[in-house]
Backbone bond lengths (Angstrom), bond angles and torsions (degrees), N, CA, C in turn:
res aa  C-N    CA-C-N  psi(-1)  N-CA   C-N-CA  omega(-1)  CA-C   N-CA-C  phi
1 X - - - 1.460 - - 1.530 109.77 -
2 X 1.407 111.86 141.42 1.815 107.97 -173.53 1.640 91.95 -127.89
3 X 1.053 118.93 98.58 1.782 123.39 160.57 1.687 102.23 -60.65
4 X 1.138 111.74 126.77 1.429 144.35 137.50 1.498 131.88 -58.15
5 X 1.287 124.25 88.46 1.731 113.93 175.10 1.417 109.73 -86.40
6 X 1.354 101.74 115.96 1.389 108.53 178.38 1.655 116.03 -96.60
7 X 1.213 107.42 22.45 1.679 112.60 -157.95 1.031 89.04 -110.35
8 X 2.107 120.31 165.87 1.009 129.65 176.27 1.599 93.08 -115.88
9 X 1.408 133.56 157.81 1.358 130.04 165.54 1.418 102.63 -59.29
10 X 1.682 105.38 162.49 1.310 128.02 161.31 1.579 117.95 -112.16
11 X 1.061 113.80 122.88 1.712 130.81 -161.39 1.161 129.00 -134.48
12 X 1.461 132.18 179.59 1.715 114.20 -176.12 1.622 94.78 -94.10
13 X 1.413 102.93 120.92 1.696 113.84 161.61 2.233 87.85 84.94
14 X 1.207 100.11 62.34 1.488 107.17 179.66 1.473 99.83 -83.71
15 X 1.400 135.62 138.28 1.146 130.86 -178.89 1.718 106.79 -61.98
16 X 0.908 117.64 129.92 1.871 148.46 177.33 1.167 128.36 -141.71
17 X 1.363 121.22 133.12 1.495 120.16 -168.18 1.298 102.39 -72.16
18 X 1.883 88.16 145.54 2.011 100.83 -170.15 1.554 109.66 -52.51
19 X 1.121 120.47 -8.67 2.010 107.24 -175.33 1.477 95.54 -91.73
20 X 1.301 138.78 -5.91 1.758 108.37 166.55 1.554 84.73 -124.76
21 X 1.690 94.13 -175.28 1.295 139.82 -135.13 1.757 99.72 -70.28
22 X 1.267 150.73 158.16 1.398 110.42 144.94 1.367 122.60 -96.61
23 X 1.466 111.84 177.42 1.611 127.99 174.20 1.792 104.23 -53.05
24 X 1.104 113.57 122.56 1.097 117.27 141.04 1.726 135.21 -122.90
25 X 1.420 111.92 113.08 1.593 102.34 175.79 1.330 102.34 -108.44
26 X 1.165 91.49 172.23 1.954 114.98 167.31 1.386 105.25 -165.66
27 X 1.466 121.85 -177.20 1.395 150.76 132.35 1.560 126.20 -23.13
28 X 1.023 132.65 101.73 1.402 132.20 -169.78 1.486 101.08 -93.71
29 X 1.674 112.81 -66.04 1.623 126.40 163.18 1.375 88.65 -129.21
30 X 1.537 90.01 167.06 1.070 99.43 148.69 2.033 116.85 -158.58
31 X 1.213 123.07 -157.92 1.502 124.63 -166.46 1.737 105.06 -68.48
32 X 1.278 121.45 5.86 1.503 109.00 169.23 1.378 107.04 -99.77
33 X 1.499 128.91 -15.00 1.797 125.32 170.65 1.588 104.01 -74.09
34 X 1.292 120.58 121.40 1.357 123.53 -179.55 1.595 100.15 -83.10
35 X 1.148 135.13 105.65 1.625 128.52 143.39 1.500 119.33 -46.00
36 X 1.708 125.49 151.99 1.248 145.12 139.88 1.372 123.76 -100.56
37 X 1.354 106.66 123.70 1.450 111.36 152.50 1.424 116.56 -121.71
38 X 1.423 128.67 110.82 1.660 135.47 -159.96 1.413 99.43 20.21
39 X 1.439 144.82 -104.75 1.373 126.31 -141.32 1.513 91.47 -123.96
40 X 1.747 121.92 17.78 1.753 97.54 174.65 1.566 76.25 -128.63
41 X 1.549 90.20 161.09 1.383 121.98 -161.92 1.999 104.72 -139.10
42 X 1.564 99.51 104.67 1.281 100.58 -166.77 1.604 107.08 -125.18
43 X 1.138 128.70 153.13 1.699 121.76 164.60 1.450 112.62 -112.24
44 X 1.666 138.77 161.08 0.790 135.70 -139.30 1.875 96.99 -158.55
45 X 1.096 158.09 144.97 1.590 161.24 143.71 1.447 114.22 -97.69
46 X 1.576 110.03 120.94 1.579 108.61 154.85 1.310 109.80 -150.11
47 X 1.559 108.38 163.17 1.770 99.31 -161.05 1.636 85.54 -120.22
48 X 0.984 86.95 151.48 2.172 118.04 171.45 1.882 99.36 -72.09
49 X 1.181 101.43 144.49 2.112 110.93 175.90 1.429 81.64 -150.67
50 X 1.409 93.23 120.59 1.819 120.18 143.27 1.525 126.82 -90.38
51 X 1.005 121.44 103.37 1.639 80.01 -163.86 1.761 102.54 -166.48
52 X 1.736 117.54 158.59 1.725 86.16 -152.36 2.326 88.53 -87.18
53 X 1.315 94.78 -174.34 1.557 97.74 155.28 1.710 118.40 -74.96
54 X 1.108 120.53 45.15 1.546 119.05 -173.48 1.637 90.33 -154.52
55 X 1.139 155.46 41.99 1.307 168.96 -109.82 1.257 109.80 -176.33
56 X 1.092 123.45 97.08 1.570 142.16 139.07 1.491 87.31 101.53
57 X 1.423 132.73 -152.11 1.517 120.14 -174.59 1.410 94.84 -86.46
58 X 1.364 92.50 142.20 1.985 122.58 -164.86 1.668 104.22 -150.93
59 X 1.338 97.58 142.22 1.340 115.05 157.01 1.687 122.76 -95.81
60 X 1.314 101.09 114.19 1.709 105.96 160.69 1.243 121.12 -37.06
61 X 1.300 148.97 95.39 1.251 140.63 138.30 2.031 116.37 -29.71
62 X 1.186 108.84 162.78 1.665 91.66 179.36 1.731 104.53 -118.53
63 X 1.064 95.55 45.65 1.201 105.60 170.14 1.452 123.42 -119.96
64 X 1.571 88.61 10.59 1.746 111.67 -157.44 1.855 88.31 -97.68
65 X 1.806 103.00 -31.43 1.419 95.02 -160.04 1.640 93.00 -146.38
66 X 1.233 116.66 19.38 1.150 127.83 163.26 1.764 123.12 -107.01
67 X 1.606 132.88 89.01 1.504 140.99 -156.64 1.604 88.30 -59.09
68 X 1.450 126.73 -40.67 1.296 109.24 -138.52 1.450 117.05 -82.57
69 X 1.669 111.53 165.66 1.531 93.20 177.39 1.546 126.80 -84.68
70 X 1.246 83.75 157.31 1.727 95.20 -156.31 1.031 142.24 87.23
71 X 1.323 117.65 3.64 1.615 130.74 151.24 1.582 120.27 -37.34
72 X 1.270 119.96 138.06 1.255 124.07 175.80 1.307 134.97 -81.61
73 X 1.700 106.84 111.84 1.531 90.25 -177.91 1.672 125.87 -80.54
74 X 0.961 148.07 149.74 1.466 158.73 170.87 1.725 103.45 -3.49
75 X 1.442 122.12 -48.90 1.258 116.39 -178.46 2.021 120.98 -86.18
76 X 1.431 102.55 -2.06 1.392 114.14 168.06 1.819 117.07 -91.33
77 X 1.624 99.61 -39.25 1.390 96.38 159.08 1.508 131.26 -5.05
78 X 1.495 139.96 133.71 1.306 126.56 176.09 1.596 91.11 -95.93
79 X 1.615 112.86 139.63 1.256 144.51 176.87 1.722 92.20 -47.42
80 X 2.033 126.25 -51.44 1.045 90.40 -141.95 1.806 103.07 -87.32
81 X 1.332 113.05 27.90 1.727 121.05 153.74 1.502 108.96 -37.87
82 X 1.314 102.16 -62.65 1.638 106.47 -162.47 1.084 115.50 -102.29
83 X 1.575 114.63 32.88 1.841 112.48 164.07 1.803 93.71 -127.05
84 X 0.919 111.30 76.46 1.631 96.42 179.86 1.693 107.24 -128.61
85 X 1.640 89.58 -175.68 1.735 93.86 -166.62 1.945 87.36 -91.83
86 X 1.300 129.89 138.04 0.933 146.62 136.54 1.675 137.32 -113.03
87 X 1.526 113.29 -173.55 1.371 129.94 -166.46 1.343 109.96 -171.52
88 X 1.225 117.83 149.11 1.255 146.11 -173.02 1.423 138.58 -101.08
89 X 1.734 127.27 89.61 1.473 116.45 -169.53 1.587 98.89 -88.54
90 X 1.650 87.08 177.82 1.808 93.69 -166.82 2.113 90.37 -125.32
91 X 0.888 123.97 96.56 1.167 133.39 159.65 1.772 122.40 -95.44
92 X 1.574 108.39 35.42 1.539 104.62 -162.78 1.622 104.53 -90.37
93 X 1.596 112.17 25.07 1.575 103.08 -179.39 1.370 93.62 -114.39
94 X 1.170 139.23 8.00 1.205 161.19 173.84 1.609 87.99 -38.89
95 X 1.189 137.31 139.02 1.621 141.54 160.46 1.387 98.67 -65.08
96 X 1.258 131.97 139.93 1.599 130.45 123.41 1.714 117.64 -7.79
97 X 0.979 111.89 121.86 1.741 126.27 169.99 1.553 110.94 62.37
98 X 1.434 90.66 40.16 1.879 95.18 -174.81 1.253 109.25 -113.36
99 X 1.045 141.28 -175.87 1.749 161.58 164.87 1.621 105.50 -127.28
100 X 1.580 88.51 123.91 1.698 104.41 176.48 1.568 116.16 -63.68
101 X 1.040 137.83 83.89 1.535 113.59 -168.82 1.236 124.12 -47.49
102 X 1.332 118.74 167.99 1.880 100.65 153.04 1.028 137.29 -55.48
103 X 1.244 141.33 15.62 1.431 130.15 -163.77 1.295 97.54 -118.03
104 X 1.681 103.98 -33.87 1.571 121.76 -171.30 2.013 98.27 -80.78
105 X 0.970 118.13 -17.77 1.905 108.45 -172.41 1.578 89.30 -106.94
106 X 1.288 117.84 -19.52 1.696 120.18 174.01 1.940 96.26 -63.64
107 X 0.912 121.80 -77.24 1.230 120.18 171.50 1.209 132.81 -41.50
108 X 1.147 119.09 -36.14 1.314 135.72 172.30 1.711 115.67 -63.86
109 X 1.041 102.59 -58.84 2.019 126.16 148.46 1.738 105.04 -26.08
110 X 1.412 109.14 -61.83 1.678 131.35 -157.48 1.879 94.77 -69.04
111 X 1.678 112.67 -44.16 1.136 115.76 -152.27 1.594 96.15 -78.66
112 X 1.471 101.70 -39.66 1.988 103.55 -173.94 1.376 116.61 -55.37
113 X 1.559 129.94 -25.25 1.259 139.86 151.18 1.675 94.62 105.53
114 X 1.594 108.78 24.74 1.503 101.58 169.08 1.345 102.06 -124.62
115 X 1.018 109.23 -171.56 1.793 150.03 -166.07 1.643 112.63 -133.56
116 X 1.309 93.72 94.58 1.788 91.86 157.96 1.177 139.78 -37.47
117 X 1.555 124.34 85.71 1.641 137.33 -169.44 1.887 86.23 -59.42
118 X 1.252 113.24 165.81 1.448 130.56 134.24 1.768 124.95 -43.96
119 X 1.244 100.15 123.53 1.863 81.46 177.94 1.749 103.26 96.04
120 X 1.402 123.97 -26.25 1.671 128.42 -159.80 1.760 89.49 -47.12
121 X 1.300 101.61 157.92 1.573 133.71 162.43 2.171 96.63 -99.20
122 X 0.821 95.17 88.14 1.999 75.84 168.17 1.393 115.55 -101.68
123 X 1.538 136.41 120.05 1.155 122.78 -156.63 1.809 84.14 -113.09
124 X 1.119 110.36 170.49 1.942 124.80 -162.14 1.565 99.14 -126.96
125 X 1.177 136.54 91.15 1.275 133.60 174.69 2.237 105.83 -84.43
126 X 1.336 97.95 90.38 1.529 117.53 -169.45 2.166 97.05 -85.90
127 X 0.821 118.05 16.78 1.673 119.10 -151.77 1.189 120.04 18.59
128 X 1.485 128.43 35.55 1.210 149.04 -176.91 1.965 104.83 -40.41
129 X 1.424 90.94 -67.15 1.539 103.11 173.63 1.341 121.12 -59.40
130 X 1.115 116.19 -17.46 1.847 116.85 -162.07 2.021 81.26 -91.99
131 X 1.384 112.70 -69.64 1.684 108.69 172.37 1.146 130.26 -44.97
132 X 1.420 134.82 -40.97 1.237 138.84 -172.85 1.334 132.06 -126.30
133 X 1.389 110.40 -26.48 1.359 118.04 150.96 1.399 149.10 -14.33
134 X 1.709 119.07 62.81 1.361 123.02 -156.55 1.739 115.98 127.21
135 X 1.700 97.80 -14.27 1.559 109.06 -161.18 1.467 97.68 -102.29
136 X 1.428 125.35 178.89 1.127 124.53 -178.99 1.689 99.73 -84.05
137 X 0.850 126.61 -8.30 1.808 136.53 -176.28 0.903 91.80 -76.93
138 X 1.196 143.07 -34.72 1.401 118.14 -161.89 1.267 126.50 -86.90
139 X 1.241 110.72 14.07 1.700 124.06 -179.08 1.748 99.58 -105.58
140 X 1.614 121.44 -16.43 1.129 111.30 -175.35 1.264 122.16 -145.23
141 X 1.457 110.83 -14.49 1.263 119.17 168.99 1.685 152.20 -110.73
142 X 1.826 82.72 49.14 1.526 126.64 -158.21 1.430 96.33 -63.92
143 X 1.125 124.34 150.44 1.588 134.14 132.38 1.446 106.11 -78.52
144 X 1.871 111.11 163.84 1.401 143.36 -172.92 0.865 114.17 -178.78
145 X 1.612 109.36 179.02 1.337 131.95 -159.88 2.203 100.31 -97.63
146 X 1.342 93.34 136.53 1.356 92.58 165.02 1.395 120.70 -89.02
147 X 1.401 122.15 163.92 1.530 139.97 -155.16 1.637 87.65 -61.37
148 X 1.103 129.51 -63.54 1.766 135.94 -168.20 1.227 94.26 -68.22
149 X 1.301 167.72 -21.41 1.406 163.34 110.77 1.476 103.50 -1.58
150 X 1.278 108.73 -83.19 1.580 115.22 -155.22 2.137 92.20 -77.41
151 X 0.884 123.16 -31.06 1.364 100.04 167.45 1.759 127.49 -83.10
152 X 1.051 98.34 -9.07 1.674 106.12 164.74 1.430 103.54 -78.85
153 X 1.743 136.83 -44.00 1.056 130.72 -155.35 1.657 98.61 -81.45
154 X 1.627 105.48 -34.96 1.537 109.96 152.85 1.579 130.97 -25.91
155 X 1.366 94.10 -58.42 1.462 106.76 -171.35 1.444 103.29 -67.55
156 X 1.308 130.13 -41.06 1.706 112.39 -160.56 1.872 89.62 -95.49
157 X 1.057 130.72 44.81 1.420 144.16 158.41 1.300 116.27 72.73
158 X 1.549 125.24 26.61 1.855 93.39 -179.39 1.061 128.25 -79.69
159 X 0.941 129.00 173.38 1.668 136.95 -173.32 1.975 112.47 -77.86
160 X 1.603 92.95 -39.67 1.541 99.79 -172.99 1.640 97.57 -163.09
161 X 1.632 113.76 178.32 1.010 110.33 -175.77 1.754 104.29 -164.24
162 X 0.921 141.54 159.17 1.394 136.29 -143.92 1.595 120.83 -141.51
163 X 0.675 122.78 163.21 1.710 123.77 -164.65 2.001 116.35 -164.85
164 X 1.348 103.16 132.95 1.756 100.07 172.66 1.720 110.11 -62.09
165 X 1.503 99.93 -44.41 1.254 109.27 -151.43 2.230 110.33 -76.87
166 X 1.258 103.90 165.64 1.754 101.29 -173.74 1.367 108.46 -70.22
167 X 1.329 116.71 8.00 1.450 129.82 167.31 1.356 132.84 -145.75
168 X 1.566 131.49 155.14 1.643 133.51 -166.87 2.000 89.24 -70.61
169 X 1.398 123.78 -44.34 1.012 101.63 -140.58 1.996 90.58 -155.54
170 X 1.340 118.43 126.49 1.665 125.26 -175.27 1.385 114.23 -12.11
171 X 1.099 100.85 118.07 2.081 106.45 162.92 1.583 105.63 1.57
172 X 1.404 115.32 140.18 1.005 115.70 128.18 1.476 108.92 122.28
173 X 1.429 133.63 -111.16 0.906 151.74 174.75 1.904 118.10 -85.80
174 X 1.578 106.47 -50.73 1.445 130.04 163.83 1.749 93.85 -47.78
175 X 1.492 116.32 -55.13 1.433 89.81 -167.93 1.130 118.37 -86.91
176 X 1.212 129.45 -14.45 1.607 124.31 161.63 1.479 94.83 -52.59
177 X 0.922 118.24 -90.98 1.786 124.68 -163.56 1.614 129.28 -32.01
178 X 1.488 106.20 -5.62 1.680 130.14 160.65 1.458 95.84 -94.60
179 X 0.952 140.23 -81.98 1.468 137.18 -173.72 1.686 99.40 -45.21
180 X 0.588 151.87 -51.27 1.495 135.74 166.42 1.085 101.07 -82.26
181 X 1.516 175.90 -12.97 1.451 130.18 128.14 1.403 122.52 -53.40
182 X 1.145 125.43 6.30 1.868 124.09 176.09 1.611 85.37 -84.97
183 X 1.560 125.93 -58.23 1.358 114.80 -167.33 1.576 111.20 -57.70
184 X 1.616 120.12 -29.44 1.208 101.88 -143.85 2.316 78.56 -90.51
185 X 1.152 123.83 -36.86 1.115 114.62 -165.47 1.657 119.42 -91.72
186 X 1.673 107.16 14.78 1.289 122.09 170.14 1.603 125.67 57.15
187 X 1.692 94.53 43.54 1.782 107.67 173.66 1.629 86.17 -139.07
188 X 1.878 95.36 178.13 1.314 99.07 -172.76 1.440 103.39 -146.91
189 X 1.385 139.09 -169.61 1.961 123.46 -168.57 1.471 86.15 -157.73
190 X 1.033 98.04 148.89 1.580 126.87 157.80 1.421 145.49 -62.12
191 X 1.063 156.62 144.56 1.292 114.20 -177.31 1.805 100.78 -156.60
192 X 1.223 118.46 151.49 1.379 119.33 -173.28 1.437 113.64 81.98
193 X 1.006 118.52 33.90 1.949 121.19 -165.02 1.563 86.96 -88.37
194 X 1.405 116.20 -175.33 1.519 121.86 -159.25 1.805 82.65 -153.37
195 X 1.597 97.14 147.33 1.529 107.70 134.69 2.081 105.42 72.69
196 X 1.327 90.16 26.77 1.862 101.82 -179.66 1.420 111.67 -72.60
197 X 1.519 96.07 -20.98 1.661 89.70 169.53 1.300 137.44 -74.87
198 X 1.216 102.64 7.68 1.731 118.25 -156.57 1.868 80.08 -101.48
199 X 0.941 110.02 -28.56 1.893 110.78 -175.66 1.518 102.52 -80.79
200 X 0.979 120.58 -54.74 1.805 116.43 -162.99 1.920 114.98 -38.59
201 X 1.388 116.40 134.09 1.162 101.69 -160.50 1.827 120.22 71.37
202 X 0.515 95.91 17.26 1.992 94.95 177.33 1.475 128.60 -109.22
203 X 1.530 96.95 -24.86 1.538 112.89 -171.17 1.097 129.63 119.22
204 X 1.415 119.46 -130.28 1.588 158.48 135.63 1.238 114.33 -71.20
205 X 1.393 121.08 150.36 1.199 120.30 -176.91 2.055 88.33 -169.89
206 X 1.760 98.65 154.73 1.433 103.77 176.76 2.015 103.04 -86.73
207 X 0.834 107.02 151.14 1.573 114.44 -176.28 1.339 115.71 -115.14
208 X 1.085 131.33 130.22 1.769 127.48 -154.51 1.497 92.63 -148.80
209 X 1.182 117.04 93.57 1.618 103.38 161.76 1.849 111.92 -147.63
210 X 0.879 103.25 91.25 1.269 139.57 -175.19 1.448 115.07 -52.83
211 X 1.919 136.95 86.90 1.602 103.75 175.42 1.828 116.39 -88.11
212 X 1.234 71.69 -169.59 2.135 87.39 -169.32 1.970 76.59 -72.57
213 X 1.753 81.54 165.79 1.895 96.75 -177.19 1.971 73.55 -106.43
214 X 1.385 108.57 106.36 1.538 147.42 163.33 1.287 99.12 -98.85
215 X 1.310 125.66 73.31 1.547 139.16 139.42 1.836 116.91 -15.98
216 X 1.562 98.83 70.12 1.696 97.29 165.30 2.029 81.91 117.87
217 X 1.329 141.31 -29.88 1.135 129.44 -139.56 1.575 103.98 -84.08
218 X 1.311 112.82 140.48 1.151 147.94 140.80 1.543 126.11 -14.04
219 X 1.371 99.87 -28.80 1.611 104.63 -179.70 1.641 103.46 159.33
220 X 1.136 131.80 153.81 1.695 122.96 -173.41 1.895 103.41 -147.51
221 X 1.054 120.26 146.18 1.105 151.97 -160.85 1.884 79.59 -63.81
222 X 1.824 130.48 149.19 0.693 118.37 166.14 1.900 101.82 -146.60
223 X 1.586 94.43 -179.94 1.507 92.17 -169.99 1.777 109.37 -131.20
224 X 1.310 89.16 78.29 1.560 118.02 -160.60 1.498 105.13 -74.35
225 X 1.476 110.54 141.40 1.556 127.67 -158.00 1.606 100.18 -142.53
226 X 1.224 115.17 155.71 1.798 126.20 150.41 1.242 96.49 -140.81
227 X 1.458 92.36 115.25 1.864 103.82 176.40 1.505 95.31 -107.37
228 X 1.694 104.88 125.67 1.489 111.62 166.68 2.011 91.82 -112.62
229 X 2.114 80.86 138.73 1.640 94.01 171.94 1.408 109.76 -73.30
């Protein structure tokens, strides 16, 4: 079995898109405060997190970008979202601040040598992270998926679909207009995942990314995997 970490760490001042809050950690205690309990004497470390539900790689809930009532928040979600069979396209020639069209994720689809099951995980390896990763670009000068992309990938049924960058699809207008086609075609994407290159060429793989039960949330920090048997 070969586990896949598809996660990025969470840290103080973790890169997050400028509309929420940022990460803040620190030191809560740590092993220089001596505790008592009657005659044993022990010390203990834990650190403080500020930090929004859209933080480090996270899943959108569609309640994040869905107005209507009864949208689901992150802790209504059904679990079996984040155990599914996925695969991996390679769109990393993608320009900086572009949208993949359809023709280009059609191919991309054609080249991985699969077929969109019902239920698929399809994750988008854009080399988002390998270019910008660490830079001030990388808060704005993402590649994504275009609107006819994500509703074609709609159409052959997946469940969700995944991205390096703090968004499905370029600053601006493009990314509103993916976040409202997830509401209007009833899937949702990932965003901030790590390490997609390690998939390209690989296949199939099981997909495990699990969020926290975030009572009411918007979207929750997750701990995203591709396990090949």
């Amino acid at each position: 079995m070969d586990i896949v970490d598809l996660s990025r760490d969470i840290f103080h001042r973790t890169q997050t898109h400028p509309s929420h809050p940022p990460v803040v950690m620190t030191v809560w205690n740590d092993h220089s405060e001596k505790k008592h309990a009657g005659n044993t004497t022990f010390t203990s470390k834990a650190m403080f997190l500020s930090l929004s539900d859209h933080a480090g790689t996270h899943v959108d809930a569609p309640v994040h970008f869905d107005p209507r009532p009864g949208a689901q928040s992150v802790d209504e979600m059904p679990l079996e979202k984040f155990y599914t069979s996925g695969f991996c396209i390679d769109l990393s020639h993608i320009p900086l601040k572009t949208a993949a069209t359809l023709e280009e994720v059609q191919a991309a689809v054609a080249k991985s040598g699969q077929t969109i099951q019902p239920g698929d995980t399809v994750l988008v390896w854009l080399a988002t992270n390998e270019r910008l990763l660490g830079k001030p670009g990388y808060l704005h000068d993402f590649p994504g998926l275009s609107l006819p992309a994500i509703h074609w990938l709609a159409d052959q049924g997946i469940g969700m679909f995944g991205v390096e960058a703090i968004s499905p699809a370029p600053e601006g207008e493009p990314n509103f207009q993916a976040h409202m086609a997830c509401a209007e075609r009833g899937i949702t994407h990932m965003e901030c995942l790590a390490n997609l290159d390690k998939l390209i060429g690989r296949g199939r793989f099981r997909f495990i990314g699990f969020p926290l039960k975030i009572r009411g949330g918007t979207a929750s920090p997750i701990r995203a995997v591709a396990i090949f048997e």
